[in-house]
C-alpha positions in Angstrom: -103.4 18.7 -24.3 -101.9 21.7 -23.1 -99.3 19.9 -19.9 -99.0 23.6 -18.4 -101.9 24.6 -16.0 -102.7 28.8 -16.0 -103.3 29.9 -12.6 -105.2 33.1 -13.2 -105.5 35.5 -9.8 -108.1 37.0 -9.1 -107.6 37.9 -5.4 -107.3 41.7 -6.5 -110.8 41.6 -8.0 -113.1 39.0 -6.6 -111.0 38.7 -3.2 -111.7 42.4 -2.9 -115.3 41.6 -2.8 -115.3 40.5 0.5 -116.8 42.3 2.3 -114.7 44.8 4.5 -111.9 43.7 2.2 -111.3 46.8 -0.3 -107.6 48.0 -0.7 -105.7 51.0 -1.7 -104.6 51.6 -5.1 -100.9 50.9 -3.1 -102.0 47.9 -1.3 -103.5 46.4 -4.7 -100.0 46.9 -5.8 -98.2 45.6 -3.2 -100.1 42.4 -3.5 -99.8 42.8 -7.2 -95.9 42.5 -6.7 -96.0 39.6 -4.7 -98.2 37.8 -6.9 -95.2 38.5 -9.7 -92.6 37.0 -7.4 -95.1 34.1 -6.9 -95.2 33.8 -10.5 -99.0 33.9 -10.9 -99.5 33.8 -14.7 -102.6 36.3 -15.1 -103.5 38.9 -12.2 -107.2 39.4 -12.6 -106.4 43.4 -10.9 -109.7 44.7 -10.8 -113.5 46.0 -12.4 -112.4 49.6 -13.8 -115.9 50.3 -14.6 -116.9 49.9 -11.1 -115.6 53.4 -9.8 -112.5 56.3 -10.1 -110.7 54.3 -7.3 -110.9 51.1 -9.2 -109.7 52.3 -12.6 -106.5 54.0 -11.1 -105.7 50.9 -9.3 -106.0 48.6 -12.4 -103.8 50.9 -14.0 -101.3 51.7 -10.9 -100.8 47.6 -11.4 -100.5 47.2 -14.7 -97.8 50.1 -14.8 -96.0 48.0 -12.2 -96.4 44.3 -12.9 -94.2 43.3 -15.6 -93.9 39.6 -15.4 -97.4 38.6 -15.3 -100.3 39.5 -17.3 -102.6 42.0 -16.5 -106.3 41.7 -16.2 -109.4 43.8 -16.0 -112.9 42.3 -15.8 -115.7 44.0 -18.1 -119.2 43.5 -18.2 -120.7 43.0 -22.2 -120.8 46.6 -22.8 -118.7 49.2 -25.0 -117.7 51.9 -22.0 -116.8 48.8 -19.4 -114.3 47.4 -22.4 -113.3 50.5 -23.0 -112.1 51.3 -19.4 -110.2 48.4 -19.0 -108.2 49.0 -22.1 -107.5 52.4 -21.0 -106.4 51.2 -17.6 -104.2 48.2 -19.0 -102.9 50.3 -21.5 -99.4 50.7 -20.4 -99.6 46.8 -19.3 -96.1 44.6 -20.7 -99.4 41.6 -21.4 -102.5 42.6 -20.9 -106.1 41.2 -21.0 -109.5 41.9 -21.6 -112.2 40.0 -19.5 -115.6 40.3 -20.4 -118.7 38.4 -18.9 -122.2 38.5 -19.4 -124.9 35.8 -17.5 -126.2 32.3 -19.6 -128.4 30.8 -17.4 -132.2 31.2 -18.3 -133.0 32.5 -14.3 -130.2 35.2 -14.6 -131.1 36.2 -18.4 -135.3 36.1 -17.7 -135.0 38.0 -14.0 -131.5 40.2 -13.9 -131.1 41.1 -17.7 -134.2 40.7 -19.1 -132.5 39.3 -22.3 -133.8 36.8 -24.6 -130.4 33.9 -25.5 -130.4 34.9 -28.7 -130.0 39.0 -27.6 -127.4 37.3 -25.2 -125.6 35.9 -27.8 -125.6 39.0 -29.8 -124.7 41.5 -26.5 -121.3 38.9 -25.9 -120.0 38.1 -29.8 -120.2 42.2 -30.0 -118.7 42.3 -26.9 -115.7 40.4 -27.7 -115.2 42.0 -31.3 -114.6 45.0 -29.2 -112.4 43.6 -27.2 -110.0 42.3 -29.6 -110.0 45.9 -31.5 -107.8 46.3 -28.5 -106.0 43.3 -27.6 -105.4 39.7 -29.1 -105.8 38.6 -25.8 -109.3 38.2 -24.7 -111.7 36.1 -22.3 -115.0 35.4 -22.3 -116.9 34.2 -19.1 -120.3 32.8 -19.1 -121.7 34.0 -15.8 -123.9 30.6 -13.8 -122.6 28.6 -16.5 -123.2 25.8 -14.1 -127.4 26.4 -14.1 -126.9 27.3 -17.9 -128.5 24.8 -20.5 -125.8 23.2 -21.8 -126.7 23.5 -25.6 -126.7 27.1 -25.0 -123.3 27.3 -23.9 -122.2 25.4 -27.0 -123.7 28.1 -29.3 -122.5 30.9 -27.6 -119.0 29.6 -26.2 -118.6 28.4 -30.2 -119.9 32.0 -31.6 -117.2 34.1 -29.4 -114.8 31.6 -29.9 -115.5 32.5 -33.8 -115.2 36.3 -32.7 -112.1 36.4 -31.1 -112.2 34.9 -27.4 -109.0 32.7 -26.5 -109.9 31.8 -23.2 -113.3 30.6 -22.5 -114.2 31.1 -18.7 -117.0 28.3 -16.9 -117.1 29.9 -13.5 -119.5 28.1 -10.8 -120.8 31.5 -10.2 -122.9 30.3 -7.0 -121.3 27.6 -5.5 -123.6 25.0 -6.6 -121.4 22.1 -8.8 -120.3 19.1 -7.6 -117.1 17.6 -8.9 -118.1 14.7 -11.1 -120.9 16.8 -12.7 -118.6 19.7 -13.8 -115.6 17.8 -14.7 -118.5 16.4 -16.7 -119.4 19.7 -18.2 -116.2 20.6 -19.1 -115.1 17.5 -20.7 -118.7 17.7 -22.8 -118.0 21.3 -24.1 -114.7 20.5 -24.9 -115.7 17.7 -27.1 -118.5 19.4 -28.5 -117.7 22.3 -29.1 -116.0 22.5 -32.9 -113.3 25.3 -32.5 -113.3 24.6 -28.5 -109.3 23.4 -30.0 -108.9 27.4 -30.2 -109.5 28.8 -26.5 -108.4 27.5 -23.1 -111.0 26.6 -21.3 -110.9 28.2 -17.5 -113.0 27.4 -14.2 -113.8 30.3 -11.5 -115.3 28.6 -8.8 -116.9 29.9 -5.5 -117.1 27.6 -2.2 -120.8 27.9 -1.0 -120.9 24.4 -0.4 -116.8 24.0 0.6 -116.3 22.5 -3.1 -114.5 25.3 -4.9 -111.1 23.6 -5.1 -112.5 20.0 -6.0 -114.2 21.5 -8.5 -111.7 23.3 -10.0 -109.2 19.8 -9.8 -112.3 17.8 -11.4 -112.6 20.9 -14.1 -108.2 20.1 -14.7 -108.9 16.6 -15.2 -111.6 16.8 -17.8 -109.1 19.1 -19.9 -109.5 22.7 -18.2 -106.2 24.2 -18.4 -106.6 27.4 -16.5 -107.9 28.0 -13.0 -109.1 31.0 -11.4 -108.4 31.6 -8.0 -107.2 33.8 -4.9 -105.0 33.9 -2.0 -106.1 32.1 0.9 -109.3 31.2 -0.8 -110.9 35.1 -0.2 -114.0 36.3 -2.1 -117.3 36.8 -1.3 -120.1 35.1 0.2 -117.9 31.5 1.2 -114.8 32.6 -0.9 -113.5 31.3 -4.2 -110.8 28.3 -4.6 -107.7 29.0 -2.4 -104.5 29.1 -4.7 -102.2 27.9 -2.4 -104.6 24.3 -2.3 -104.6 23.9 -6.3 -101.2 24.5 -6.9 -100.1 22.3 -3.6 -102.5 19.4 -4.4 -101.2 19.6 -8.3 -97.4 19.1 -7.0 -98.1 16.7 -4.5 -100.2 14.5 -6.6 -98.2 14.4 -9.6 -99.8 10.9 -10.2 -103.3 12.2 -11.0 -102.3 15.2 -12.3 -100.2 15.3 -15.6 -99.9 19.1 -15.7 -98.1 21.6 -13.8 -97.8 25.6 -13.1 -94.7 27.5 -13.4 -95.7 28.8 -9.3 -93.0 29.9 -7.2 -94.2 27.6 -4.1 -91.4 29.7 -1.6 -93.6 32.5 -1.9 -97.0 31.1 -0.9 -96.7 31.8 2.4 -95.5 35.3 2.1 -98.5 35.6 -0.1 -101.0 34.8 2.2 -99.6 36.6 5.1 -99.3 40.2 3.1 -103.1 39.3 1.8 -104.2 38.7 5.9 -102.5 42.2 6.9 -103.5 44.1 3.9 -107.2 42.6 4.2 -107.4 42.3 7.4 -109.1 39.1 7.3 -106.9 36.1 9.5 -106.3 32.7 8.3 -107.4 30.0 10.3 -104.7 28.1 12.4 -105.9 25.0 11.0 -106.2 26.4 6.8 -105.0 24.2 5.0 -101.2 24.9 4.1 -101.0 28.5 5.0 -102.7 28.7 8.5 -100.3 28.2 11.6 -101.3 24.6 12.3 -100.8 23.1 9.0 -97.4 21.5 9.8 -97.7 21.2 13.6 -98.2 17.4 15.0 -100.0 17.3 18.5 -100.3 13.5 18.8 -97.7 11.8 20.3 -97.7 9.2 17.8 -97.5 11.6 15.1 -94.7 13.4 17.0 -92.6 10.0 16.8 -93.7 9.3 13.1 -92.4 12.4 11.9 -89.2 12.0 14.0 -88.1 8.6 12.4 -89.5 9.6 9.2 -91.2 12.6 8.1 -93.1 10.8 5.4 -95.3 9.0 7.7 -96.9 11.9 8.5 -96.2 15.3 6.1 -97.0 14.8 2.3 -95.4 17.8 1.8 -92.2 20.2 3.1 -93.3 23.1 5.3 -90.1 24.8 3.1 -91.7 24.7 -0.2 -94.5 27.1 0.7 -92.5 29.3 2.6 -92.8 28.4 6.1 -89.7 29.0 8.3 -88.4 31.8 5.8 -89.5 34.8 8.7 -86.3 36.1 8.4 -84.3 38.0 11.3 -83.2 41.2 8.9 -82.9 43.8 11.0 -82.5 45.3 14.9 -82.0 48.5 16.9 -78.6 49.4 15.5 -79.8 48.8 11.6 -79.3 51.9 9.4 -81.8 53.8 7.3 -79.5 52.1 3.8 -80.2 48.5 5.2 -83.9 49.4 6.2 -84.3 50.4 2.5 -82.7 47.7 0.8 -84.6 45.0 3.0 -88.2 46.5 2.5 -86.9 46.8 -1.1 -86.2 42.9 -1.6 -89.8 42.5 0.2 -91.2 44.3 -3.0 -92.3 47.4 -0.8 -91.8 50.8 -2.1 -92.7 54.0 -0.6 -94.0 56.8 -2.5 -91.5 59.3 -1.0 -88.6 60.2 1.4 -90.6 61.3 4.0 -92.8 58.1 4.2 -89.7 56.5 3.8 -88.3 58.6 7.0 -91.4 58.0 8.9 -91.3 54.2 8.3 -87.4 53.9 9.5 -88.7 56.3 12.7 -91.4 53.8 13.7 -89.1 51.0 12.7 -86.4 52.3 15.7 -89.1 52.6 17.9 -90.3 49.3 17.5 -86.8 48.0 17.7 -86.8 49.6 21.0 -89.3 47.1 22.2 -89.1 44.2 20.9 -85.6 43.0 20.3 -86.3 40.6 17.1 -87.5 42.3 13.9 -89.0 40.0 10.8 -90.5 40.3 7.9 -93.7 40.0 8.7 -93.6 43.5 11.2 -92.0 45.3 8.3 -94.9 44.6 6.7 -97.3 45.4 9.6 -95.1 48.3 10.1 -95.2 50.2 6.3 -98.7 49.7 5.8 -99.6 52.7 7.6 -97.2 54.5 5.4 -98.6 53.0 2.1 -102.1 54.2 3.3 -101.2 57.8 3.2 -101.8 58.8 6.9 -101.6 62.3 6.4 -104.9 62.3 4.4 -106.7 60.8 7.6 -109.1 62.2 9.6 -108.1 60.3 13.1 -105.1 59.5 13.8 -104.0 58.1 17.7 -101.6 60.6 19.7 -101.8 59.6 22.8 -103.4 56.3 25.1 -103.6 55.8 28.9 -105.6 52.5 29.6 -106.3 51.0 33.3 -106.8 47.6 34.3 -107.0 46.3 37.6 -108.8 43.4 39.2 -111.4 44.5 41.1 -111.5 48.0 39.6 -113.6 49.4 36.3 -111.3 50.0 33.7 -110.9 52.9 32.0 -108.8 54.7 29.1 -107.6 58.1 28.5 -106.8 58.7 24.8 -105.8 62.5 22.5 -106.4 61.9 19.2 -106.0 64.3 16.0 -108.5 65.3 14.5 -107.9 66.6 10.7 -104.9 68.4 12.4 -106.5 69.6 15.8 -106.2 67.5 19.0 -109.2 66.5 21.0 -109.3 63.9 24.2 -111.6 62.2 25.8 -111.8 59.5 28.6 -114.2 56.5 29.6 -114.9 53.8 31.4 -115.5 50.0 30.0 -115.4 46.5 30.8 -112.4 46.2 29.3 -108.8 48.0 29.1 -110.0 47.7 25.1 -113.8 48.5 25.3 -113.2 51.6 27.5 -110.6 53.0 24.4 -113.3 52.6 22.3 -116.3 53.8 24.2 -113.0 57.1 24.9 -113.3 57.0 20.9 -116.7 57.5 20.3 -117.3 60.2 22.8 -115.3 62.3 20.6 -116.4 60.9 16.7 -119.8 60.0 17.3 -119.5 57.5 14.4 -122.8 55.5 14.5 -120.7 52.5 13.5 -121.8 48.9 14.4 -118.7 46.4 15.8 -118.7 43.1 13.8 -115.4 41.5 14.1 -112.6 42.1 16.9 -109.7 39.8 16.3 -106.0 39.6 17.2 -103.3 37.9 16.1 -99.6 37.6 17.2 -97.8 38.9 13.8 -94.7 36.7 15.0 -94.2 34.0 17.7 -93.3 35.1 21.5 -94.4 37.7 24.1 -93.1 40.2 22.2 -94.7 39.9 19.1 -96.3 43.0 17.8 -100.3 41.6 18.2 -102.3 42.5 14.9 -105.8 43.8 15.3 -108.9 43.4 13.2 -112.0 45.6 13.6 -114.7 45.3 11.4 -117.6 48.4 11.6 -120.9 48.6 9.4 -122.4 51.8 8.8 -125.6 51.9 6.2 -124.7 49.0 4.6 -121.4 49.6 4.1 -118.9 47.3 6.0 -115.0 48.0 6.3 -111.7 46.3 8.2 -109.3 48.2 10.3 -106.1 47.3 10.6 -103.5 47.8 13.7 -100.8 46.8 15.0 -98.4 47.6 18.0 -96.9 45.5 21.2 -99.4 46.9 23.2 -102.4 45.4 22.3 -104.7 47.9 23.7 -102.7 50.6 21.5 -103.5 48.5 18.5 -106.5 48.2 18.9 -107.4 51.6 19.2 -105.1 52.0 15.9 -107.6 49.6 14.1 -110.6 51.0 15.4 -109.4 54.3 13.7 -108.2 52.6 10.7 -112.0 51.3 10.2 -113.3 54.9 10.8 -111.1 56.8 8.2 -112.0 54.1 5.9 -116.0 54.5 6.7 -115.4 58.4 6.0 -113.8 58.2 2.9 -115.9 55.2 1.3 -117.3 55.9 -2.0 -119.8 53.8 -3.8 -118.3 50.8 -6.4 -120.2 48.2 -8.5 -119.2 44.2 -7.9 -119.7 42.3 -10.5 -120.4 38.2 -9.7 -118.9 35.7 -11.7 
């Protein structure tokens, strides 16, 4: 048995499918660079079929990743394979995922396929692939509510065609441990060529199982795991990472494999994911959220003191806690502001976003004496998002608060080059920027989510601000951040609405 676990990442694709979560084609490869220096074996990067956006991203990734292999997801049919080996083409290891549904409710009501046209539809599927690629995987989609003597014959028949990693994702959320480590053990044995293909687990958390599934899946002989940064994906999410890889070190007793995972860069993982996403991680998530090494208790306090082992099973070090740098401050030059977002992995696509970046950078260093890591990378993202293709951007803010007194803002934005401003009243410094807003851009947006963060510790941390707005169905995250938390929360609220104006339509496929 195979002693090295594959962690396979599929926080570009399935994380994306949160909803309000879509990225950039830069964002996607910003994350795709950390998840090279986190030395994430596969990098599931996206569904290329699903629209323009998503192809060029795939591709924009697969240009740039070097260290990792690429991966785009394709349903069983010719043009989906097609697109991805277009877009990972220029990939230095590439892959070719292909799916298509087993289970007898997903072939009878969504594809209206008898098994045996299933069967067919996928062994094509993969010979198509591998025209393309040697390396190929096949996922059966609900494999969990699949009859098991139909997975045999078709995981056996695509084995036969070409597949060398065979996926059993818990597309719904519905397995419990000791049942699918018992599936997996049972198709491993009896499945004759099953000695061919790794078998893999992509499992989703409806029920808060997706990581002891996927631990139960390692036991019984799976040897790669699919999963995502801070457990995003839709619906409940999908198995968190940063939980398989820690429980696999820690545990080293249970578990006689390992993964070739950078833990140092965990952390920094998680927190560019939050930002780019713009969905926080809960203080007490397990070993990225803030809480996860802090002791309250006063007899955990004086455990920890006289020995740390009483109380921590793990260093906060080794996933990249306490690594928030001080690089920079007010005197730092453009050269050093370069070469530091440089060793974070972040390049900017010219001089001038470069220029604009350093200019916000002084002005932030005007406020706020101590600079990290984590506000350089609040601080680029607006560059990386290409501000000068937005509609709104803020110019201008004037909020009043007083006790006893209404609130009320004054704000000029810029409007696709023209300014326009507008003032209101609220019950909030906050609420009256927006309501100032939407006198002027008449959105018809709904507010989901308002959240804010501190992006460092102290009173003069820059806060980070998520809004979340639906429109006909479609839902999107803004992103902000500033010292002023009023000023970035207008910033979000405008991040959300460029985003809402420039949606397109994109297919997401379940797995």
């Amino acid at each position: 048995m195979n002693p090295n676990l594959i962690i396979f990442d599929t926080t570009l694709r399935d994380g994306e499918q949160s909803p309000g979560a879509s990225m950039t084609r830069e964002e996607k490869v910003r994350i795709g660079k950390q998840l090279e220096r986190l030395k994430v074996d596969v990098i599931e990067a996206g569904f290329p079929a699903a629209s323009p956006g998503d192809f060029e991203s795939v591709r924009a990734v697969a240009t740039t990743v070097r260290d990792s292999t690429v991966c785009g997801l394709a349903r069983a049919q010719e043009s989906d394979i097609r697109k991805v080996a277009e877009a990972i083409a220029s990939a230095a290891s590439g892959r070719i995922h292909t799916f298509i549904a087993t289970s007898p409710i997903h072939m009878e009501k969504k594809l209206r396929m008898t098994p045996d046209q299933v069967m067919e539809t996928a062994t094509r599927a993969v010979k198509l692939a591998r025209s393309f690629t040697d390396d190929v995987e096949f996922s059966c989609e609900d494999a969990v509510r699949s009859d098991p003597d139909f997975l045999c014959r078709i995981i056996e028949t695509v084995i036969q065609a070409g597949a060398r990693t065979i996926n059993i994702p818990d597309t719904v959320g519905y397995a419990i441990p000791y049942q699918y480590g018992a599936l997996i053990e049972s198709l491993i044995q009896r499945i004759p060529n099953a000695h061919k293909a790794v078998f893999s687990v992509h499992c989703h958390n409806d029920l808060g199982l997706a990581v002891s599934n996927s631990l139960a899946a390692v036991l019984a002989g799976a040897r790669q795991v699919e999963c995502t940064i801070n457990g995003l994906g839709e619906r409940a999410g999908n198995a968190a990472l940063e939980e398989i890889v820690m429980a696999l070190k820690t545990r080293r007793d249970v578990f006689s494999v390992d993964t070739r995972i950078d833990t140092a860069q965990i952390v920094p993982a998680s927190r560019l994911v939050s930002t780019i996403t713009g969905f926080p991680v809960q203080p007490n998530k397990a070993i990225v959220g803030a809480n996860a090494f802090a002791h309250e208790s006063g007899i955990h306090q004086d455990g920890v003191l006289k020995h740390r082992e009483t109380y921590e099973i793990m260093r906060a070090e080794d996933v990249g806690w306490n690594a928030s740098k001080l690089v920079l401050g007010k005197h730092s030059g453009r050269s050093a502001f370069r070469a530091r977002l440089s060793e974070l992995g972040i390049e900017l696509e010219s001089e001038a976003h470069l220029n604009a970046a350093f200019q916000r950078f002084k002005e932030l260093a005007d406020k706020k004496h101590d600079i990290f890591d984590e506000d350089l990378h609040a601080l680029v993202s607006e560059e990386v998002t290409e501000p000068h293709k937005e509609k709104y951007s803020l110019l201008s803010l004037t909020a009043y608060s007083e006790t006893g007194e209404i609130p009320h803002a004054y704000l000029v934005l810029s409007c696709e080059g023209h300014e326009m401003e507008s003032e209101a009243q609220g019950s909030g410094p906050v609420d009256a920027a927006f309501k100032a807003v939407e006198r002027l851009v008449f959105s018809g947006s709904e507010l989901l989510l308002y959240s804010v963060n501190n992006i460092t510790s102290g009173t003069e941390s820059q806060g980070e601000v998520t809004v979340r707005l639906s429109r006909n169905g479609r839902i999107v995250n803004g992103l902000g951040a500033d010292t002023d938390i009023v000023v970035a929360s207008v910033k979000a609220y405008l991040n959300a609405l460029n985003k809402l104006g420039a949606g397109t339509e994109r297919m997401n496929p379940q797995m």
